[in-house]
N, C-alpha and C positions, 0 to 999 in steps of 0.2 A: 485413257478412256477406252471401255470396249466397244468398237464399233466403231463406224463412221458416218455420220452425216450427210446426205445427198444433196447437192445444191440445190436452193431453191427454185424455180422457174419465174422467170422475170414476167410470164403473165398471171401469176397464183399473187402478183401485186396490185390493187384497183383501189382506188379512193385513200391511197395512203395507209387500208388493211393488209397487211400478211393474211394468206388463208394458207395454208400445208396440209397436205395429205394425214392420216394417221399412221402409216405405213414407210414413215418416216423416222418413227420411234420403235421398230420393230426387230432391231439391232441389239436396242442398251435391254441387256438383262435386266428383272425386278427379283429384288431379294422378298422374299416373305419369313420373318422372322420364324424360328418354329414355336412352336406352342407348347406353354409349360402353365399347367394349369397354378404350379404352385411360386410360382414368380410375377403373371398377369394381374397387375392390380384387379382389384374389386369394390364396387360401391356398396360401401354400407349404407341403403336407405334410412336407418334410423339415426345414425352417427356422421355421415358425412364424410367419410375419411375410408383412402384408401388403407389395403392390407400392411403396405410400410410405414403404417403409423407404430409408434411403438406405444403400450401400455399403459404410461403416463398421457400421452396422447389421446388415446381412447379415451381413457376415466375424464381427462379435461374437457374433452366434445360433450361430453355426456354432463357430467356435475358442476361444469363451470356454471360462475352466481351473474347472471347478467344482468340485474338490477345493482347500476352503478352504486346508488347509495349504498344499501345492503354492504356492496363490496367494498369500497371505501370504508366502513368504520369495521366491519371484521379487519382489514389492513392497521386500521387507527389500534385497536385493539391488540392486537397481535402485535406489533411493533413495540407497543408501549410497556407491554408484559417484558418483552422481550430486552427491553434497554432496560428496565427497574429491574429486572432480574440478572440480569450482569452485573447493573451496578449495585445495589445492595449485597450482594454477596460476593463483590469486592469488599465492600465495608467489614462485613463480616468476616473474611478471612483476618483484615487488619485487628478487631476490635476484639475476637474471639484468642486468636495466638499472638495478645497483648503485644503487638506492633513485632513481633517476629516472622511475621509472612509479608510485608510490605512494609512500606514508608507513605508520606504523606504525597509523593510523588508521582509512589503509583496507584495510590487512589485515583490521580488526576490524569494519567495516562488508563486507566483501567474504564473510567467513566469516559472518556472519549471513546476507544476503541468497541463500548457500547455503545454508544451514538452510532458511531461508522456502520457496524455490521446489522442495528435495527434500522437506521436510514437505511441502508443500501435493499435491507427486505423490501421495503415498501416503496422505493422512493417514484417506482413507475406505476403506483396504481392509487393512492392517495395520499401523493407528497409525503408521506410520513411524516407528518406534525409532531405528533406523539406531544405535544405541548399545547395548552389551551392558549397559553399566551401566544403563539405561532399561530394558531389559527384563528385567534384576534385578527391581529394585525394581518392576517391574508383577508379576514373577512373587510378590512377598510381597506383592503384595497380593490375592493369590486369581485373578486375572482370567488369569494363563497358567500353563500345564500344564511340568510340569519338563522334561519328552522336548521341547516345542514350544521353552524357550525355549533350550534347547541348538541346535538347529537353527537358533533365528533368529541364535546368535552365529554360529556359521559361514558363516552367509550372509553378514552383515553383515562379519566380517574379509574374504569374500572380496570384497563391494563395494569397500572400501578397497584389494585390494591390484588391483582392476580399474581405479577411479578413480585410482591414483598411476600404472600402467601408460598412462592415457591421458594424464595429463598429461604423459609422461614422451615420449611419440609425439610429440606435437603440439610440445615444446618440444626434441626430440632435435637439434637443429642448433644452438638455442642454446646447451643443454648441453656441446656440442663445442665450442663458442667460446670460452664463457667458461673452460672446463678445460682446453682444450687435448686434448679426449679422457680424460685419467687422472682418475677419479671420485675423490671424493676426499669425505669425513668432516668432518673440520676442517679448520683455514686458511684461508687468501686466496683460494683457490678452490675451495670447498667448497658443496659442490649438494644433499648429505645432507637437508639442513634443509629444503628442499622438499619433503619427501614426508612425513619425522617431525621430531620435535620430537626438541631435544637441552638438556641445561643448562648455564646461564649459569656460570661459572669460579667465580663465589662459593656457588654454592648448593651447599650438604650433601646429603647422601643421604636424612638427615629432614627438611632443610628443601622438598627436591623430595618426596618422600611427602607430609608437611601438605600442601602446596601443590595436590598433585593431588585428595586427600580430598576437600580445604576447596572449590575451585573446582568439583568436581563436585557435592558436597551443596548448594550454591548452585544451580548450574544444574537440579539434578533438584527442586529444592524447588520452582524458580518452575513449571518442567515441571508438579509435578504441582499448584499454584496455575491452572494457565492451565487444566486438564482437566479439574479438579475441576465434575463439574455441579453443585453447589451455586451455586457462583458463576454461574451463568449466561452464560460467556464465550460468544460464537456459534463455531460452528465455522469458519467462514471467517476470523476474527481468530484465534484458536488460534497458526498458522503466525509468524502476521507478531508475534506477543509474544513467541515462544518463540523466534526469531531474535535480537528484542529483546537478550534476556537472553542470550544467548551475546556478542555484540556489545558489551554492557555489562561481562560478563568478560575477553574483550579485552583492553577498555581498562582495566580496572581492576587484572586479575590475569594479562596475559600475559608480563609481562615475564621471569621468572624462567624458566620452564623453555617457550613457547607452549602452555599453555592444551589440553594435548590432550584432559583430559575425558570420553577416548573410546579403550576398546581400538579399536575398530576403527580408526580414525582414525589410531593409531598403528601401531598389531602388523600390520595389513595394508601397508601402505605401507611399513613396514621390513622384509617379507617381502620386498615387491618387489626393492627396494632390493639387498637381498642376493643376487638372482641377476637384477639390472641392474646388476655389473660393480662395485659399492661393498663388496664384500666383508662377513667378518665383521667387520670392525670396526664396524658399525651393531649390533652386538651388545655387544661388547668393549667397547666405550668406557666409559670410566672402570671398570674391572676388573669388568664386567658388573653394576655399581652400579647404571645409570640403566635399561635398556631393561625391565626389568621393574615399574618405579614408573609410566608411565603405561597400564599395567595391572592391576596391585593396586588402586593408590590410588584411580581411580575406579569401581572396582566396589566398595570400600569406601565408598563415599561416597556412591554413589548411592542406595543403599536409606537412609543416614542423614539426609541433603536430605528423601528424600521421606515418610518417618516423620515427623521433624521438623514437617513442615508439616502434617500429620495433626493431631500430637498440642496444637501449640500453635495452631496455627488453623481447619484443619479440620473438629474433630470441633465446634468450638462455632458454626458458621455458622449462624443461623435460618436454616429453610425451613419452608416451605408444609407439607410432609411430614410435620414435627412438631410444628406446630400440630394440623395431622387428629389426630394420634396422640395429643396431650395433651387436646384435646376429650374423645376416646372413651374415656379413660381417666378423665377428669375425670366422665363422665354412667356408668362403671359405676359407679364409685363411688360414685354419690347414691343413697341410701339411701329405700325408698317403706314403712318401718313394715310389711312382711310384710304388703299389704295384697295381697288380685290383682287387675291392674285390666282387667278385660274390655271390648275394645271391639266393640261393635254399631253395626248400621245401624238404620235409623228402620224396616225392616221385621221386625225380628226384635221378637216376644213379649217385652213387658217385665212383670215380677212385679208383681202387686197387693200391697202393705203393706196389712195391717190392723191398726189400733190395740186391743192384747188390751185394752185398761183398759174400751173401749167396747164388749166384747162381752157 
């Protein structure tokens, strides 16, 4: 250190204050940094941010949506485009280069690793639902408002029917190839199936109902497993499990009708469909039996998956939280004989006992 220190004077001590000279500190050098006008931060009165904000930063002080709702279903929106539009044009790669660009496996890997990368968009600023039957079941569980979660389904069908529109752009040349231009439902050159999901010849009307239920209670069960803060999942994993488990359905349970899961997924992308030249028969088909079962069925299913996992796993996880609770529950309980017990310091007046016997 530069400089020395002069002993204090033993009478600059009074009442238990130091008092010192300022002539005291007249030793230690002050640096004063030099001045550079183009390094000195600066207030932006209209932005709020200094000069080492960078560009992206600026435009966010400025254009950020601070009307939660607002922002939340632009998220819903955008998310939902985004995962229908991965996954449809996985389909289409399969369906287009007649199962020469993929197999039935990586359809299922292909629609998860959509899930992953449209969750992980959203997943800090409106959960990224992207599924009405998800935001069902978030709505019974107290956590969204009945007017919000109506809005987020609309949002959400219009993601789907924005994501099939794009896929539908991007792959429009091969679409006219393989069809010859006439769109077409079923047959040998049938392009339907790309954008929604239709059932296999043998499946029933209930057997495609069970199917949607069961696959969707499945998926929303592990949904609300992987969300659950009890468990301690990080949020950064979150994404990449709940992909997982779509991917797992797949493979396990797409055979019968694809796995839709998801109004949006479906109802959106067969809106499309219907006024991109495939007519109402994306409706009609099989006497208007099928287009309404991957929408029932998963909104049935989804708040039963995620009950489900509530009631038989959920509600018994230890945690921390009720340990505390069982402690303080545990110590009002203990009973002290109606005594009072007064605590004192060592300077408060303690009572003289005197022994009567001895007086």
């Amino acid at each position: 250190m530069v400089g020395r220190l002069r002993s204090v004077d033993s009478g600059s001590i009074s009442g238990g204050n130091v008092t010192c000279d300022s002539s005291l500190f007249d030793s230690v050098p002050t640096v004063v940094p030099r001045y550079d006008p183009d390094k000195v931060p600066t207030l932006d009165e209209r932005d709020k941010m200094t000069t080492y904000d960078s560009i992206p930063d600026r435009l966010r002080h400025r254009f950020k949506i601070r009307n939660e709702l607002i922002r939340n279903v632009l998220c819903e929106f955008i998310c939902t485009t985004a995962l229908i539009f991965g996954g449809d044009s996985i389909v289409a790669c399969f369906i287009l280069g007649r199962g020469k660009y993929g197999e039935w496996i990586g359809i299922s890997i292909g629609w998860g690793l959509a899930l992953i990368m449209a969750a992980q968009l959203g997943f800090r600023t409106s959960g990224a639902h992207m599924n009405p039957a998800v935001s069902l079941y978030v709505y019974t569980f107290g956590l969204l408002s009945l007017p919000h979660m109506f809005i987020y389904f609309a949002a959400q069908i219009a993601g789907g029917f924005m994501g099939a529109a794009l896929t539908f752009i991007i792959y429009y040349d091969a679409i006219n190839f393989f069809d010859g231009g006439t769109r077409a439902v079923i047959g040998p050159r049938a392009t339907a199936g790309i954008f929604c999901t239709f059932p296999q010849d043998y499946l029933t009307v209930l057997g495609g109902f069970v199917d949607q239920v069961f696959a969707t209670a499945v998926l929303c069960f592990f949904v609300a497993m992987v969300t659950d803060r009890r468990n301690k999942i990080p949020q950064w994993a979150q994404p990449l499990l709940i992909g997982a488990t779509l991917m797992l359905i797949g493979m396990a349970w797409g055979m019968n009708c694809g796995y839709a899961l998801n109004p949006a997924r479906d109802l959106g992308p067969r809106l499309f469909t219907l006024v991109a030249g495939y007519g109402w028969k994306v409706f009609s088909i099989r006497n208007y039996t099928w287009f309404w079962i991957p929408v029932i069925g998963p909104m049935l299913g989804g708040p039963i998956g995620a009950w489900a996992y509530q009631l038989l796993i959920g509600f018994h996880i230890p945690s921390e939280l009720d340990e505390i609770e069982d402690e303080i529950r545990r110590l009002t309980e203990v009973k002290t004989g109606h005594q009072t017990v007064t605590l004192q310091d060592r300077d408060t007046p303690q009572p003289v006992l005197h022994n009567v016997s001895n007086a």
